[in-house]
Biopython code that builds the backbone (N, CA, C, O; Angstrom):
import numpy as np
from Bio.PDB.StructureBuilder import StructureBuilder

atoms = [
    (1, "UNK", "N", (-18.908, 6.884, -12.475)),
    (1, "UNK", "CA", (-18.774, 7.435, -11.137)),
    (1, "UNK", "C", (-19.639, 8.680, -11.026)),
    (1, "UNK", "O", (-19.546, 9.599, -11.840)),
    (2, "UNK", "N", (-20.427, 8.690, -10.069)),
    (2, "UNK", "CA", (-21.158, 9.891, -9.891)),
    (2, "UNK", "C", (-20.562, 11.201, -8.726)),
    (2, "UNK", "O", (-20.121, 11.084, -7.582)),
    (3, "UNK", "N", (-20.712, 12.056, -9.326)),
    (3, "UNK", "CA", (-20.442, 13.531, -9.026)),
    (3, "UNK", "C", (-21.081, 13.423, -7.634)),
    (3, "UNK", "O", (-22.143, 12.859, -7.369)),
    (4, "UNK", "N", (-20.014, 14.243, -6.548)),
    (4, "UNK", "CA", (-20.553, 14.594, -5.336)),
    (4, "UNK", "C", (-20.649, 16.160, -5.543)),
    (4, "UNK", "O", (-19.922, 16.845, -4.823)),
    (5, "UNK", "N", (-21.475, 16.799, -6.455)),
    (5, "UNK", "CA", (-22.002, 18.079, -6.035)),
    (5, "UNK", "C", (-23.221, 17.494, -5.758)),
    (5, "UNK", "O", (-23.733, 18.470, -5.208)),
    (6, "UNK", "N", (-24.105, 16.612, -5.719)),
    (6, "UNK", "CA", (-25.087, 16.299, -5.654)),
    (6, "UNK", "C", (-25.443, 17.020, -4.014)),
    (6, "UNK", "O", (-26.564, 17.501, -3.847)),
    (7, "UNK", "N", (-24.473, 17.049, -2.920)),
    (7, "UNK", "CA", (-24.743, 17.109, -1.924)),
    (7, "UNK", "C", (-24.730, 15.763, -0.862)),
    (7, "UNK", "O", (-25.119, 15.657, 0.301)),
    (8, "UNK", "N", (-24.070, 14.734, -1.852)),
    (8, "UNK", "CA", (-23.866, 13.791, -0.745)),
    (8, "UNK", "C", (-22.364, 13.820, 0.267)),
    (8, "UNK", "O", (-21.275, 14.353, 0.050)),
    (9, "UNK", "N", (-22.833, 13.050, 1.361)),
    (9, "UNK", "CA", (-21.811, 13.026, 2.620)),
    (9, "UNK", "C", (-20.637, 12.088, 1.682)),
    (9, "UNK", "O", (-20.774, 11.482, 0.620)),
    (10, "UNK", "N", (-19.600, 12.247, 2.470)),
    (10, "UNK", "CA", (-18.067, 11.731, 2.452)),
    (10, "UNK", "C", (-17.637, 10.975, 3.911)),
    (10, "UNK", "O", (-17.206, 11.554, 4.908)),
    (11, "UNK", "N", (-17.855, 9.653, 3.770)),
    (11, "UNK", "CA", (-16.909, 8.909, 5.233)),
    (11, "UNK", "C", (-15.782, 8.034, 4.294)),
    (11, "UNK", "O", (-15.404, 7.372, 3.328)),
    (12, "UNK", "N", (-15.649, 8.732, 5.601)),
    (12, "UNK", "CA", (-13.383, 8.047, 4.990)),
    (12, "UNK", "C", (-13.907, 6.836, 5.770)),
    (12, "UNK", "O", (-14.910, 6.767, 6.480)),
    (13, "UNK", "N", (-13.024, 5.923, 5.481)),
    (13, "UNK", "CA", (-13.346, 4.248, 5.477)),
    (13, "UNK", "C", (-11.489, 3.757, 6.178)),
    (13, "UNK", "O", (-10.532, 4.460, 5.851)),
    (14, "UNK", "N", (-11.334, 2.753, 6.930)),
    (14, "UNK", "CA", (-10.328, 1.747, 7.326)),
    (14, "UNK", "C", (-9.591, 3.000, 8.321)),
    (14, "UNK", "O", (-9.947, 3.668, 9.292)),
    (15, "UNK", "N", (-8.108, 2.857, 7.288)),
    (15, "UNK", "CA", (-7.261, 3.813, 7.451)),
    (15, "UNK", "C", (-6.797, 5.342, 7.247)),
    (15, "UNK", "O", (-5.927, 6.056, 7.745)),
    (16, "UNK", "N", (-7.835, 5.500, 6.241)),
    (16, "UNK", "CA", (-7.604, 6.400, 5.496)),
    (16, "UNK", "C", (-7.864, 8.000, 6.444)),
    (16, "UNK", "O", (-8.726, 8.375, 7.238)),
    (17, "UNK", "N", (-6.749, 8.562, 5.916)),
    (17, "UNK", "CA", (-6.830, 10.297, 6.327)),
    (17, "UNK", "C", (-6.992, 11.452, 5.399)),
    (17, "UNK", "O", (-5.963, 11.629, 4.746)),
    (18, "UNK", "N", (-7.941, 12.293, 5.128)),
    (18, "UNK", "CA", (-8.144, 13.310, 4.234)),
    (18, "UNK", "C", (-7.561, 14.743, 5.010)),
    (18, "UNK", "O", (-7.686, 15.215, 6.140)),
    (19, "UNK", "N", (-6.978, 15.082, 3.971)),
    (19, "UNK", "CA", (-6.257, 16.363, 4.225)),
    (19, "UNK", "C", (-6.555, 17.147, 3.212)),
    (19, "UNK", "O", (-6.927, 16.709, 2.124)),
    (20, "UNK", "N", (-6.386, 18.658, 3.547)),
    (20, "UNK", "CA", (-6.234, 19.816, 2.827)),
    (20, "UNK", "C", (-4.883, 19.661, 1.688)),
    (20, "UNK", "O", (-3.720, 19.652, 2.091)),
    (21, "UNK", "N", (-5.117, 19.585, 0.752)),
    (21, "UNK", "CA", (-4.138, 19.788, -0.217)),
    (21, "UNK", "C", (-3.270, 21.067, 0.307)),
    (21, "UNK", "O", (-3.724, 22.127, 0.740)),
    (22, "UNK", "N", (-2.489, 20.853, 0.221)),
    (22, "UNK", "CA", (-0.993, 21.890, 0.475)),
    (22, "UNK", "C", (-0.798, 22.644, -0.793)),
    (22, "UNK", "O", (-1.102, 22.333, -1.944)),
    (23, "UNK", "N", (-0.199, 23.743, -0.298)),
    (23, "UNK", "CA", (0.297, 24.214, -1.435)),
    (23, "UNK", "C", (1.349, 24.391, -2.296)),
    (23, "UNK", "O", (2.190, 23.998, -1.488)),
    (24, "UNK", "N", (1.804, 24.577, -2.976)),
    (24, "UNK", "CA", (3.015, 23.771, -3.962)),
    (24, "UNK", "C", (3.748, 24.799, -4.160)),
    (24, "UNK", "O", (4.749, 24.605, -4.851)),
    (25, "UNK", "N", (3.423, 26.661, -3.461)),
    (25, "UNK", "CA", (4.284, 27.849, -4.059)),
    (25, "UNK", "C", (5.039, 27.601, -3.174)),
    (25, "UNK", "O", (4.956, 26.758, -2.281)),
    (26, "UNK", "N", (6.162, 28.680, -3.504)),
    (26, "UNK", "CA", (7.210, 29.423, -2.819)),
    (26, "UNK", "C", (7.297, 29.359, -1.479)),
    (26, "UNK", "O", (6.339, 29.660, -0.767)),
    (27, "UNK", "N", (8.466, 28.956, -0.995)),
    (27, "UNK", "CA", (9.162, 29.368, 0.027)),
    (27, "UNK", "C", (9.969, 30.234, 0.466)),
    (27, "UNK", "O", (10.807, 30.523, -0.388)),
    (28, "UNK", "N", (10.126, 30.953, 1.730)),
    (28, "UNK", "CA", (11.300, 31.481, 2.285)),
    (28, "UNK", "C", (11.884, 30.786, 3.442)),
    (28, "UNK", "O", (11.306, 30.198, 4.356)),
    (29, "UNK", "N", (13.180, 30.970, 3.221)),
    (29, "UNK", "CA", (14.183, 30.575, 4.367)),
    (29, "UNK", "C", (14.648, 31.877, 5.140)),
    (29, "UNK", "O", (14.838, 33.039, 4.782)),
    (30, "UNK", "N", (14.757, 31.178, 6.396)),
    (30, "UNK", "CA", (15.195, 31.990, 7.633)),
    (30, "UNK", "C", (15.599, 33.316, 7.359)),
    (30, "UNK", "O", (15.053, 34.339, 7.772)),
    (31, "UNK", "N", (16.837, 33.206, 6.458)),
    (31, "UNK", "CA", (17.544, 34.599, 5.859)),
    (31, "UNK", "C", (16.983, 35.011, 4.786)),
    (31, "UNK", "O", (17.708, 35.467, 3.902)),
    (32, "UNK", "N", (15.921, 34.970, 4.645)),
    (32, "UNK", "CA", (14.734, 35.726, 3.586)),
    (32, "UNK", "C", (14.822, 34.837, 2.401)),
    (32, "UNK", "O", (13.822, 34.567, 1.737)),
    (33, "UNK", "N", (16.139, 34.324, 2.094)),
    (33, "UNK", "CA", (16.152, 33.926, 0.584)),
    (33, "UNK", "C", (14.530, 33.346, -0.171)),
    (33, "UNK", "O", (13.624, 32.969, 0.571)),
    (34, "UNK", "N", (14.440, 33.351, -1.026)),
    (34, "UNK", "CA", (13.194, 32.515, -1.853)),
    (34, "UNK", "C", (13.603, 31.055, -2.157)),
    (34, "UNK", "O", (14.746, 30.639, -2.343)),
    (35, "UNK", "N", (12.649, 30.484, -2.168)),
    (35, "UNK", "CA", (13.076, 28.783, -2.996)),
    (35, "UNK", "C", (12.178, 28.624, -3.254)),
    (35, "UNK", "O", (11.219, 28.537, -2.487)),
    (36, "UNK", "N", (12.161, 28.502, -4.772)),
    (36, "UNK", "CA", (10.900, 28.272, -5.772)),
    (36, "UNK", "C", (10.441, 26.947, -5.599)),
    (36, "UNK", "O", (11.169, 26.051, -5.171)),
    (37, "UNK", "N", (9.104, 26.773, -5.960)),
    (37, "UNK", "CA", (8.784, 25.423, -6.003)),
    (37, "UNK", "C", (8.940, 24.082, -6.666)),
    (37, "UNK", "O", (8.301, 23.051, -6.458)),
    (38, "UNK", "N", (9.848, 24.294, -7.444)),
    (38, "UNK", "CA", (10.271, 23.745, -8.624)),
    (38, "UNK", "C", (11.317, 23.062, -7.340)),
    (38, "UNK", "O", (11.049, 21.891, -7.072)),
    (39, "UNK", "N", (12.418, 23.667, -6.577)),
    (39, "UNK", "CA", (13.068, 22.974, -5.744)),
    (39, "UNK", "C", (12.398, 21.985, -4.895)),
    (39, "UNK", "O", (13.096, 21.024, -4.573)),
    (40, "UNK", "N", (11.498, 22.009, -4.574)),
    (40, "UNK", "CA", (10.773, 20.647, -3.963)),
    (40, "UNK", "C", (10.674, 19.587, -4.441)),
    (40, "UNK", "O", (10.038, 18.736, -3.819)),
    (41, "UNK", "N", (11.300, 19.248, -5.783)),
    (41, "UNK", "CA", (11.121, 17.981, -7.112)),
    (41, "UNK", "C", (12.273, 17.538, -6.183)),
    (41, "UNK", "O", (11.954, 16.640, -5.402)),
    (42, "UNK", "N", (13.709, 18.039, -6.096)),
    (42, "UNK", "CA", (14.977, 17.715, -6.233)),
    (42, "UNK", "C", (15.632, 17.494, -4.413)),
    (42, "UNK", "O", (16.775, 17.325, -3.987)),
    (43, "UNK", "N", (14.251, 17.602, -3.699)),
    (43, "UNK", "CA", (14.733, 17.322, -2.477)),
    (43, "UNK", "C", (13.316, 16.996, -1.696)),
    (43, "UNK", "O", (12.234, 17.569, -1.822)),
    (44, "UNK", "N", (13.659, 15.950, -0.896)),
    (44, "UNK", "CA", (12.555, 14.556, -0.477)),
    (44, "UNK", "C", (12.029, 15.313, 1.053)),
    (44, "UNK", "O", (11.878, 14.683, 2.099)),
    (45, "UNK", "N", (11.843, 16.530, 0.917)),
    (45, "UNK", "CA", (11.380, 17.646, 2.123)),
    (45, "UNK", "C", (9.809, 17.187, 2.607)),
    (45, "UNK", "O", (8.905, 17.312, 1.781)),
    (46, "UNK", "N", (9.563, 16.756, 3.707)),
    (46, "UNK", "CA", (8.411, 16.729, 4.392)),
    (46, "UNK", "C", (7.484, 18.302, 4.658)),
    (46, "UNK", "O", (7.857, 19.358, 5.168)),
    (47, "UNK", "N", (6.199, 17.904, 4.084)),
    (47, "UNK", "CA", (5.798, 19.036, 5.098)),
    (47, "UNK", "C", (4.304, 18.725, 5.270)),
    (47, "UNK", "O", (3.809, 17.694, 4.814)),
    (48, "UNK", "N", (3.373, 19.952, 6.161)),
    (48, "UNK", "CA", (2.538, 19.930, 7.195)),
    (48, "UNK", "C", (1.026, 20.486, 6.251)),
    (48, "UNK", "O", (0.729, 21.447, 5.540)),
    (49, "UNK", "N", (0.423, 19.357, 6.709)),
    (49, "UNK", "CA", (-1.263, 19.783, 6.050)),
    (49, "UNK", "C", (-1.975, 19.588, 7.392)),
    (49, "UNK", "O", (-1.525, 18.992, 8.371)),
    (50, "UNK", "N", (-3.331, 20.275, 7.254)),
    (50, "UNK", "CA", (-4.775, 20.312, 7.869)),
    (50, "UNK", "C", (-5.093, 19.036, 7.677)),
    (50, "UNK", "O", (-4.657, 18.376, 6.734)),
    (51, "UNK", "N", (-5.953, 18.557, 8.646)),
    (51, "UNK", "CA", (-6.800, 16.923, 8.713)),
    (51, "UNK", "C", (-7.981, 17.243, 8.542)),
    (51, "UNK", "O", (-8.521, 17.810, 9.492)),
    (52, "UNK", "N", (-8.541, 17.077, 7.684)),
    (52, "UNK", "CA", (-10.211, 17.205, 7.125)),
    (52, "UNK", "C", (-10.948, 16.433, 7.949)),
    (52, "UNK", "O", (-11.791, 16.956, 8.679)),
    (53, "UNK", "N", (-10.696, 14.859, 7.943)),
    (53, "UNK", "CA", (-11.489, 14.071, 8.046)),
    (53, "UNK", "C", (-10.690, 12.186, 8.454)),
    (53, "UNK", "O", (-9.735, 11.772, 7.797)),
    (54, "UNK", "N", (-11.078, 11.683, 9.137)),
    (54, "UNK", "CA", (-10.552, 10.127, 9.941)),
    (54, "UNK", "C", (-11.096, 9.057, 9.166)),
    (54, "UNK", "O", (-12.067, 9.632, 8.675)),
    (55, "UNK", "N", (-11.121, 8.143, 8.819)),
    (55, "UNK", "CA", (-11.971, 6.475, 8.861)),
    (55, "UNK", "C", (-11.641, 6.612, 10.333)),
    (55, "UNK", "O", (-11.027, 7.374, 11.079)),
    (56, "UNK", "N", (-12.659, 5.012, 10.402)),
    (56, "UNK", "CA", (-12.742, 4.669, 11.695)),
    (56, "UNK", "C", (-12.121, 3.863, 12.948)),
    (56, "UNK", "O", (-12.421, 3.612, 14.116)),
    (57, "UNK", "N", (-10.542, 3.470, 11.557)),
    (57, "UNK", "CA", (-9.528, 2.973, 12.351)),
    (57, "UNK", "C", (-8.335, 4.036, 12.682)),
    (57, "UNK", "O", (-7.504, 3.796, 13.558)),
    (58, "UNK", "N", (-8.322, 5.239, 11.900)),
    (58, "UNK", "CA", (-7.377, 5.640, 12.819)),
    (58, "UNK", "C", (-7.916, 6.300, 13.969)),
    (58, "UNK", "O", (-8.930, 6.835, 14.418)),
    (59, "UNK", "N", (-5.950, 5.794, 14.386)),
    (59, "UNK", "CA", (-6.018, 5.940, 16.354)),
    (59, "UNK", "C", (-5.560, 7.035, 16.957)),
    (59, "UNK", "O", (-5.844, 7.451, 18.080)),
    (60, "UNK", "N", (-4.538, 7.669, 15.830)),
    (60, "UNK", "CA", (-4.040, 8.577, 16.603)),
    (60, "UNK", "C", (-3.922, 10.253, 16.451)),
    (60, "UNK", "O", (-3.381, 11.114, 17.146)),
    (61, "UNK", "N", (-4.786, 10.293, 15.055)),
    (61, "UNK", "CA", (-4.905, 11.060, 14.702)),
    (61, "UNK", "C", (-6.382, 11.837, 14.633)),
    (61, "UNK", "O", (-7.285, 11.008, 14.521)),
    (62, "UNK", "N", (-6.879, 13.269, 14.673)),
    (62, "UNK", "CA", (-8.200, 14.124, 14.650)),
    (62, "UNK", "C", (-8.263, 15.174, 13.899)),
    (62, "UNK", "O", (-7.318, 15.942, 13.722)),
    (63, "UNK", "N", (-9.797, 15.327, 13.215)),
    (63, "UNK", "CA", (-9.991, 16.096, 12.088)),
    (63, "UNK", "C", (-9.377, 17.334, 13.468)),
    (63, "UNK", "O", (-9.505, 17.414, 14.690)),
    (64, "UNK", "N", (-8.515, 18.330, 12.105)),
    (64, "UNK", "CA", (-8.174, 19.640, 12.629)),
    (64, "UNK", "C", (-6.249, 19.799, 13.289)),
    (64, "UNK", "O", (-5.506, 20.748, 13.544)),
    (65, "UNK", "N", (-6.142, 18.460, 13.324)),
    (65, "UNK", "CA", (-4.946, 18.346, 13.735)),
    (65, "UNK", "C", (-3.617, 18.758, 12.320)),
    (65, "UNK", "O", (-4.168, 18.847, 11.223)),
    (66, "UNK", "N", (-2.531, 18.920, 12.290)),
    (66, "UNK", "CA", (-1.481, 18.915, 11.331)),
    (66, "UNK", "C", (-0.737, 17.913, 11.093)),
    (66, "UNK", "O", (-0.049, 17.526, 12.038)),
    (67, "UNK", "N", (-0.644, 17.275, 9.952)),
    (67, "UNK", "CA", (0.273, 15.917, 10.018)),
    (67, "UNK", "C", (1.328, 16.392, 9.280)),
    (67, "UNK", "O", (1.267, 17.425, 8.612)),
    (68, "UNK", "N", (2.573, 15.479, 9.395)),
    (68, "UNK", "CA", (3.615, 15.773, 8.512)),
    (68, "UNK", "C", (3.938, 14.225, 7.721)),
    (68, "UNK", "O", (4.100, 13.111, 8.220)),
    (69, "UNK", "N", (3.951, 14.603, 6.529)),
    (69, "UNK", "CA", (3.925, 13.916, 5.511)),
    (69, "UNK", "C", (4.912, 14.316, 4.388)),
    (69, "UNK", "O", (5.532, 15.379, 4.335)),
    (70, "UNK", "N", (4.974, 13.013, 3.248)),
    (70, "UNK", "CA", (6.307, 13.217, 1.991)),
    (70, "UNK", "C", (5.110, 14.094, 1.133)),
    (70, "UNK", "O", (3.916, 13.845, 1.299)),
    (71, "UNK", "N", (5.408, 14.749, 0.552)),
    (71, "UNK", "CA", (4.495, 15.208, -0.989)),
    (71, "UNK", "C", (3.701, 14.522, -1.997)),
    (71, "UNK", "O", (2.592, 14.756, -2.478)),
    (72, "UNK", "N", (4.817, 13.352, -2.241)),
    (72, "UNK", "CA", (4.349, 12.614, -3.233)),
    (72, "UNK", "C", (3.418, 11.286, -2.659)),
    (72, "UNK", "O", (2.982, 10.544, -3.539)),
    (73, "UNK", "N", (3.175, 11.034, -1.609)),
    (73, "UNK", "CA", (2.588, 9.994, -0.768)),
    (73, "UNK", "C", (0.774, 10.616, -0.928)),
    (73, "UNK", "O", (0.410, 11.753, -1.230)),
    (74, "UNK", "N", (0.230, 9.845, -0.721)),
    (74, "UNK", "CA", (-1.077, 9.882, -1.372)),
    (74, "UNK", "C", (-1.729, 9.952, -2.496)),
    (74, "UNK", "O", (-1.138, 9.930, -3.576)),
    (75, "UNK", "N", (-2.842, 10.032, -2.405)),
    (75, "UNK", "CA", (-3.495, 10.339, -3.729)),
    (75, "UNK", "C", (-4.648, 11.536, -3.626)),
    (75, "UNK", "O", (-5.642, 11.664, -2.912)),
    (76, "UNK", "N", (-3.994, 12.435, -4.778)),
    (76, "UNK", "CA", (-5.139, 13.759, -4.809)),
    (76, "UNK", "C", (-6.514, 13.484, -5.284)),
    (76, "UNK", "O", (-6.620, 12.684, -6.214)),
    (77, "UNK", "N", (-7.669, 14.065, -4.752)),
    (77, "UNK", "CA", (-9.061, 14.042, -4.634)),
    (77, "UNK", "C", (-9.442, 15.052, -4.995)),
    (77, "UNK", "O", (-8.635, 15.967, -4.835)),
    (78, "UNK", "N", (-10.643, 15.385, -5.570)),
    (78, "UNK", "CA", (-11.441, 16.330, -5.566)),
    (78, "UNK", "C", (-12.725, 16.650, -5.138)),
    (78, "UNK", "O", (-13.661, 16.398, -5.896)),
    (79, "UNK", "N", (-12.886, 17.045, -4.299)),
    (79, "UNK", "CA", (-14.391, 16.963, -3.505)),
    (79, "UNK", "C", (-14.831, 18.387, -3.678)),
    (79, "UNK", "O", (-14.205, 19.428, -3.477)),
    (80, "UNK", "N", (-16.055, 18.188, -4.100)),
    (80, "UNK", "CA", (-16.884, 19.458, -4.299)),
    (80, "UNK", "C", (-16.196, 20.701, -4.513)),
    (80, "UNK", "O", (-16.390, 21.791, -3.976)),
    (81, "UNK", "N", (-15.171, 20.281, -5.584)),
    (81, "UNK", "CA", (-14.055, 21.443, -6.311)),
    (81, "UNK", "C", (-13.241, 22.128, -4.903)),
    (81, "UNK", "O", (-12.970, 23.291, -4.605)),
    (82, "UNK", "N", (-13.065, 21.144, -4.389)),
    (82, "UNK", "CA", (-11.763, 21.162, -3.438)),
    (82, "UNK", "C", (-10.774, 20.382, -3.819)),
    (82, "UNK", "O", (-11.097, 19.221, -4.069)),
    (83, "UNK", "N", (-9.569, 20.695, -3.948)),
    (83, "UNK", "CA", (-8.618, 19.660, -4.038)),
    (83, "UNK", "C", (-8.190, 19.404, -2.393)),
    (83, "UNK", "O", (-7.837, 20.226, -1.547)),
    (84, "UNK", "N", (-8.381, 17.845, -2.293)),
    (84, "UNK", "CA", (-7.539, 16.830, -1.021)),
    (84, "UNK", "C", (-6.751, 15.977, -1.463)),
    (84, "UNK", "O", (-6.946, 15.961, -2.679)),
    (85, "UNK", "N", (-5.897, 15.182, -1.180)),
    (85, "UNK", "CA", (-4.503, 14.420, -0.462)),
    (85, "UNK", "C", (-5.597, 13.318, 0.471)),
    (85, "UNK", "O", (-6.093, 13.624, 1.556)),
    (86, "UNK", "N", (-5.784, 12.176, -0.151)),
    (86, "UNK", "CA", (-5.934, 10.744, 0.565)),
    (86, "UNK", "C", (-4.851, 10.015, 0.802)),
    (86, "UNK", "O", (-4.275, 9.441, -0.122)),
    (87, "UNK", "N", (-4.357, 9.929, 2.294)),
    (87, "UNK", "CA", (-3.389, 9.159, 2.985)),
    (87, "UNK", "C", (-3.940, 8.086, 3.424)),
    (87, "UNK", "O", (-5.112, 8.120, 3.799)),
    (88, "UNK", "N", (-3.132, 6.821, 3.467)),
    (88, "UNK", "CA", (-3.179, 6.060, 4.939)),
    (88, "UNK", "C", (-2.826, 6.642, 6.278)),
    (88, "UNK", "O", (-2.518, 7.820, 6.095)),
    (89, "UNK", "N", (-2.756, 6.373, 7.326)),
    (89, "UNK", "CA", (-1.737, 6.623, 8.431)),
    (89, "UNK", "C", (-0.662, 6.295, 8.677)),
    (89, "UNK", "O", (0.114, 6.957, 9.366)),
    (90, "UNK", "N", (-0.399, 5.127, 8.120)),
    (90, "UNK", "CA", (1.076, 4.832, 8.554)),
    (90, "UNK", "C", (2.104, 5.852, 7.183)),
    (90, "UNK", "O", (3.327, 5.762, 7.066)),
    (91, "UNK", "N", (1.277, 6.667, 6.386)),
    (91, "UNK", "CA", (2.080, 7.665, 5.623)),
    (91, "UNK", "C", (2.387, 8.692, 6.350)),
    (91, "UNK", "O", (3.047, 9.667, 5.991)),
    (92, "UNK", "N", (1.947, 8.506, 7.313)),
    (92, "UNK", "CA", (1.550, 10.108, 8.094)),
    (92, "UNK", "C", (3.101, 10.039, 9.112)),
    (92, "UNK", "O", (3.570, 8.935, 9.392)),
    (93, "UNK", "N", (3.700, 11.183, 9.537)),
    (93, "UNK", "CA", (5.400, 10.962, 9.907)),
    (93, "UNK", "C", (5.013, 11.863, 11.108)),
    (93, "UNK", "O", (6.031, 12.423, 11.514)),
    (94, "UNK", "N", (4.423, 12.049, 11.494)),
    (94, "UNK", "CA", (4.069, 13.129, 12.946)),
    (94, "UNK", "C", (2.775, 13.918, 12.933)),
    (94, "UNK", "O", (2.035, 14.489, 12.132)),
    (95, "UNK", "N", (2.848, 13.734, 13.857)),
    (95, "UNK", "CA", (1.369, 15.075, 14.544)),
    (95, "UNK", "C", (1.322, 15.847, 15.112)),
    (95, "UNK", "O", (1.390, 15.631, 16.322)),
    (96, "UNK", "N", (1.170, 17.308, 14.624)),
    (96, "UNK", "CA", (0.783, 18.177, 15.724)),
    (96, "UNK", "C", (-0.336, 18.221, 15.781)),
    (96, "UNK", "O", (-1.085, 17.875, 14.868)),
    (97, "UNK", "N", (-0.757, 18.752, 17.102)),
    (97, "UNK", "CA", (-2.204, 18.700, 17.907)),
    (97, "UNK", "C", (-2.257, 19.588, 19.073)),
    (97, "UNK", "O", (-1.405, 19.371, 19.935)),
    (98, "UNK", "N", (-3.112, 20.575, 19.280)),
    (98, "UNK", "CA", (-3.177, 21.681, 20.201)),
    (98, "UNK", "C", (-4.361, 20.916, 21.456)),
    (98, "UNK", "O", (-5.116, 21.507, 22.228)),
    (99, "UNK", "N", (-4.256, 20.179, 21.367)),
    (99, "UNK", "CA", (-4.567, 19.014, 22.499)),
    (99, "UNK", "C", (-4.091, 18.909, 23.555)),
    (99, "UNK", "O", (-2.872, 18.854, 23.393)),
    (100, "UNK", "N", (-4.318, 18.852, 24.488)),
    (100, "UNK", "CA", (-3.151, 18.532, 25.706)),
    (100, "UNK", "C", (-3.111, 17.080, 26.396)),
    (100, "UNK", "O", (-2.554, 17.000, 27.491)),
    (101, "UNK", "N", (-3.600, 16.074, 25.892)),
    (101, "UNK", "CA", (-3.288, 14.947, 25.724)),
    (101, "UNK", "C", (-1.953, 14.114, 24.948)),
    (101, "UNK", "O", (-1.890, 12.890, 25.059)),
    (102, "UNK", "N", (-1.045, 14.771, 24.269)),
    (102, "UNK", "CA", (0.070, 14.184, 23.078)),
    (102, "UNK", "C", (0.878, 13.831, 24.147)),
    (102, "UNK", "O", (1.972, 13.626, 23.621)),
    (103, "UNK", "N", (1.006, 13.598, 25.598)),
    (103, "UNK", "CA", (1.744, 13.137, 26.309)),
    (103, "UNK", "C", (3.119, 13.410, 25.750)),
    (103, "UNK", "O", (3.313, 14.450, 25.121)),
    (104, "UNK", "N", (4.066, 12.547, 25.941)),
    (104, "UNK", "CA", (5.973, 13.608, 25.224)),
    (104, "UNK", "C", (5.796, 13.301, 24.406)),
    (104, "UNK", "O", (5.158, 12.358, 23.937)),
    (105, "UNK", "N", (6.715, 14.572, 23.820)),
    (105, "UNK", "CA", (7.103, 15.071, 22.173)),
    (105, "UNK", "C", (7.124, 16.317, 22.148)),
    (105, "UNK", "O", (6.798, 17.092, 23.048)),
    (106, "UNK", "N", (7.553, 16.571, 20.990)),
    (106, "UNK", "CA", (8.115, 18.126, 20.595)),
    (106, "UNK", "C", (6.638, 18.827, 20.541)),
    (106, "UNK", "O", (5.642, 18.234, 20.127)),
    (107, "UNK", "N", (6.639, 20.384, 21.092)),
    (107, "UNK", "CA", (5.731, 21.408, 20.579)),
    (107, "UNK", "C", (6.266, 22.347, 19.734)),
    (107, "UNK", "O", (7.294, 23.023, 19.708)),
    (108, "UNK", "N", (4.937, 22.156, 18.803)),
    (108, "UNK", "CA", (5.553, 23.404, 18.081)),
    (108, "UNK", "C", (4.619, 24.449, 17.488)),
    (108, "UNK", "O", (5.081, 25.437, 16.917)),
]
sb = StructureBuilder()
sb.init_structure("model")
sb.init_model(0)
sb.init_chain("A")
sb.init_seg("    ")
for serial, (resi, resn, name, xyz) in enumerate(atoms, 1):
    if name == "N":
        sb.init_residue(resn, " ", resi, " ")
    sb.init_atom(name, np.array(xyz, "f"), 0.0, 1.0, " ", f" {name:<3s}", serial, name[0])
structure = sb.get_structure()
């Protein structure tokens, strides 16, 4: 397999969605408490990444938008010493989008 520092392009293909790898530290809750990251093993908590990049079948989603997704769903990438998260879409559990097209649904 050859190395993309070379400077070559990246097209996502079918379904597929590239995201910003998330980050895996620490949390706080409402009432300040901490919850280490180690608690994210022991509970099946969704959360929200950046959209890098589309294939050319998805429909409903755009680079820049936030998806909400499981943790363990995808597969991590490394592009030009970036770490990404390769999804399908139908992994993908919601969208936010500062769009004003999302017709109903929650803002947030």
């Amino acid at each position: 397999m050859r190395d993309l520092e070379s400077g070559q392009s990246v097209r996502m293909t079918a379904d597929r969605v590239l995201i910003k790898k998330p980050t895996d530290g620490e949390r706080h809750s409402k009432g300040g408490l901490v919850i280490p990251a180690t608690a994210a093993s022991v509970n099946r908590r969704c959360q929200w990444s950046e959209v890098v990049a589309v294939g050319p079948n998805v429909r409903n989603i755009e680079p820049g938008d936030s998806v909400l997704h499981l943790p363990e769903s995808g597969l991590e990438v490394e592009i030009r010493r970036e770490e990404y998260v390769l999804l399908r879409e139908r992994d993908i559990h919601a969208v936010g989008s500062l769009r004003g097209d999302a017709g109903t649904g929650l803002y947030l």
